[in-house]
Steps between C-alpha positions, in 0.01 A plus 500: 500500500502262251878249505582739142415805631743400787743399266518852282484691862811368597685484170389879508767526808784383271734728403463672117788231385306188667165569349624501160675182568183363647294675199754309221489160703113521474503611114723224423296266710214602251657506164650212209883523499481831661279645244129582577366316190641242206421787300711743704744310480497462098489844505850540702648208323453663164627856647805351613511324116458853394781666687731230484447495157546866474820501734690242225382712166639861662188631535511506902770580712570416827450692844744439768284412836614775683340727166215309507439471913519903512275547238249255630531659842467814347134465328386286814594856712289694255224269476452500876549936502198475271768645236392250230174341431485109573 
């Protein structure tokens, strides 16, 4: 068994919580800023220009986190139940 294969065998023993930590640590090991690309990170920058943008004008309105954290929570149940279509 190779020293990766080792590696991934144990972090499989981690608990659900743990292995996304691990997972994120990794990603962010790989990526610019904690984006995957410079243009991934163009992309987001001029998303958050949008938003912001669209915040100031009226045209957005703000969710409090709780709204927003239930929601979120919500689709990620129904994507896993197969309810919605990734």
């Amino acid at each position: 068994m190779s020293g990766r294969d080792e590696i991934i065998r144990q972090a499989m023993t981690l608990t659900p919580e743990d292995r996304a930590y691990v997972a994120d640590r990794i990603e962010q090991s790989l990526s610019q800023d904690g984006f995957a690309s410079p243009d991934a990170a163009a992309a987001w920058i001029a998303e958050i220009e949008r938003r912001v943008a669209a915040y100031d004008c009226g045209e957005l309105q703000a969710t409090g986190v709780d709204v927003a954290l239930a929601r979120t929570q919500a689709q990620l149940a129904d994507r896993r139940s197969g309810k919605v279509d990734a």
